[in-house]
C-alpha positions in Angstrom: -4.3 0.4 21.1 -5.2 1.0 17.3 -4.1 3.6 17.4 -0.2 2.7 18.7 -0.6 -0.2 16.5 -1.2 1.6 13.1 2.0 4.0 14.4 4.2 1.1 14.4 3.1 -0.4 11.4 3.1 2.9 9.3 6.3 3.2 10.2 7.5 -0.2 9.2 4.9 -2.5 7.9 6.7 -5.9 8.2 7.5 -5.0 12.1 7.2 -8.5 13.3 3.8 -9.1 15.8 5.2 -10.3 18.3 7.8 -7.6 18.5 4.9 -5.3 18.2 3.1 -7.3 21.2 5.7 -7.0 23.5 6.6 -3.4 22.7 2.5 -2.6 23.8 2.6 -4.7 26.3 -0.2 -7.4 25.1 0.1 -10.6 23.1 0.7 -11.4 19.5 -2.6 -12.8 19.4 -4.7 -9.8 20.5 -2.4 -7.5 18.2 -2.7 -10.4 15.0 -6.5 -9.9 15.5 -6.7 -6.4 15.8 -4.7 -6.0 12.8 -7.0 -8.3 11.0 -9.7 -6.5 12.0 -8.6 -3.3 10.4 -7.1 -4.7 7.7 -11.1 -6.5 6.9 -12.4 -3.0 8.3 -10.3 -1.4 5.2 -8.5 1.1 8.1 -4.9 -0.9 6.6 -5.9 -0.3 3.2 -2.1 -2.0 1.7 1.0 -2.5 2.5 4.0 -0.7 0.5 7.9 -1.0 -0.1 9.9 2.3 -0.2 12.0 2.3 -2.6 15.0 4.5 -3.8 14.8 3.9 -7.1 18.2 6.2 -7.4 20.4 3.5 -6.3 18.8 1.0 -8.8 19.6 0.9 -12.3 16.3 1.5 -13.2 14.6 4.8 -15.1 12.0 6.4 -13.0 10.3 9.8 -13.6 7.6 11.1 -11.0 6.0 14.0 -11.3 3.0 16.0 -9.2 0.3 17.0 -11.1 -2.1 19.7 -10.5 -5.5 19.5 -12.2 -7.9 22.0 -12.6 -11.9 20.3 -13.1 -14.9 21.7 -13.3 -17.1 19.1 -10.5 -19.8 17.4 -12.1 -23.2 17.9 -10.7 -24.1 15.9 -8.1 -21.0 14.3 -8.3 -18.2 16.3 -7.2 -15.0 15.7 -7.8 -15.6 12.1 -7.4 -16.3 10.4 -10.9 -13.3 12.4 -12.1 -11.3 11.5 -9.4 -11.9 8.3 -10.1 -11.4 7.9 -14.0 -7.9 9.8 -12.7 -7.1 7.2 -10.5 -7.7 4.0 -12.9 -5.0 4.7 -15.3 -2.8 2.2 -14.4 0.6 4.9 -14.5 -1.2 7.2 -11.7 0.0 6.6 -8.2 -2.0 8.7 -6.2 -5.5 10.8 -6.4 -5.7 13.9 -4.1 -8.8 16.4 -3.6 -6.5 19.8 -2.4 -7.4 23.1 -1.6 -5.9 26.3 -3.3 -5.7 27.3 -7.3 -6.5 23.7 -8.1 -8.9 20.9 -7.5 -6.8 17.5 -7.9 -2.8 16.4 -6.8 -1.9 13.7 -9.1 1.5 11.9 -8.8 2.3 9.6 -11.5 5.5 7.6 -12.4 6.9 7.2 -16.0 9.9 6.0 -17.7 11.2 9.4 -19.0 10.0 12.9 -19.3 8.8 12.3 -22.4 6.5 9.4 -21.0 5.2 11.5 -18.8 4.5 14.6 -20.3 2.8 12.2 -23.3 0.4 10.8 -20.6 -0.6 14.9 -19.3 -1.3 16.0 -22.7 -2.8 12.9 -24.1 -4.9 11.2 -21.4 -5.1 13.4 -18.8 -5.7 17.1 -20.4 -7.8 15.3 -22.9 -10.6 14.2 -20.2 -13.7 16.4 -20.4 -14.2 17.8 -17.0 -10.4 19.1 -16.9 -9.6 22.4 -17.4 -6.0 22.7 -16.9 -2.4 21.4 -15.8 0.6 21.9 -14.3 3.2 19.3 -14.4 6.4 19.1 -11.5 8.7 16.6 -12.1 10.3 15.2 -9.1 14.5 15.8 -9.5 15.4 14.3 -5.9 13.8 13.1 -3.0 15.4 13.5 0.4 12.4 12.5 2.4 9.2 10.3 1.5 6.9 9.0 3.9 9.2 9.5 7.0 12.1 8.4 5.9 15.5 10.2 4.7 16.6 9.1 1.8 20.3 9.3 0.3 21.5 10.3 3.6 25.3 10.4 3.9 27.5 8.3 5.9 28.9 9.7 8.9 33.4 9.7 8.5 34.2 7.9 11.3 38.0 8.3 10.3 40.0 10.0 13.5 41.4 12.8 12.1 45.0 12.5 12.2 47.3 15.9 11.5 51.7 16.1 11.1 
């Protein structure tokens, strides 16, 4: 039942329980204490509002980050990782397999923001080697869900 549970709530995280109850066929309570559980367990780490910040008026650059360390002993890529991860304009940490070690999305204002943040924070840190910086242009998908999709006409053709 976890399992069905965390489907639902992935999908949309303010699915009301009792909805979720009778679509699994139990009661709110047993699904409000199983979600609890997991949620004390750390399994629901957060809860997160998708945004299409193209239809705001506000600025918003993300790029994806590929970073290049060299592991420290012992260590990994953990305590890198980490010092990554606590800059408070870094979204998201990744360990990834291919040419480089660590996926880092970040958000900024602008380009320039952005770019500041790779070559002053980031390429600065001892154990990095190297970037590459990918700035997100458009999103038509993110986590699941189409973004910007267009309206269906539902206008009946009409021809002399």
């Amino acid at each position: 039942m976890r399992e069905q549970i965390l489907t639902f709530l992935a999908k949309n995280s303010k699915m009301d329980l009792g909805e979720l109850a009778v679509l699994l066929g139990s009661s709110e309570d047993v699904i409000r204490k199983e979600v609890e559980e997991m949620e004390q367990e750390k399994v629901i780490c957060g809860y997160h509002t998708l945004i299409d910040w193209e239809k705001t008026d506000s600025e918003k650059v993300t790029a994806l980050i590929e970073v290049r360390v060299t592991p420290q002993r012992g260590q990994g890529f953990d305590t890198i990782a980490e010092r990554i991860y606590n800059y408070p304009e870094v979204q998201s940490v990744y360990l990834i397999s291919g040419a480089y070690d660590l996926l880092v999305i970040l958000q900024g204002k602008t380009l320039r923001e952005v770019s500041s943040f790779v070559s002053d924070k980031l390429s600065t840190l001892d154990s990095v080697l190297s970037t590459a910086t990918h700035f997100i242009l458009k999103k038509y998908k993110d986590y699941g869900t189409i973004l910007g999709k267009k309206e269906k006409d539902e206008r009946m053709l009409m021809t002399p």
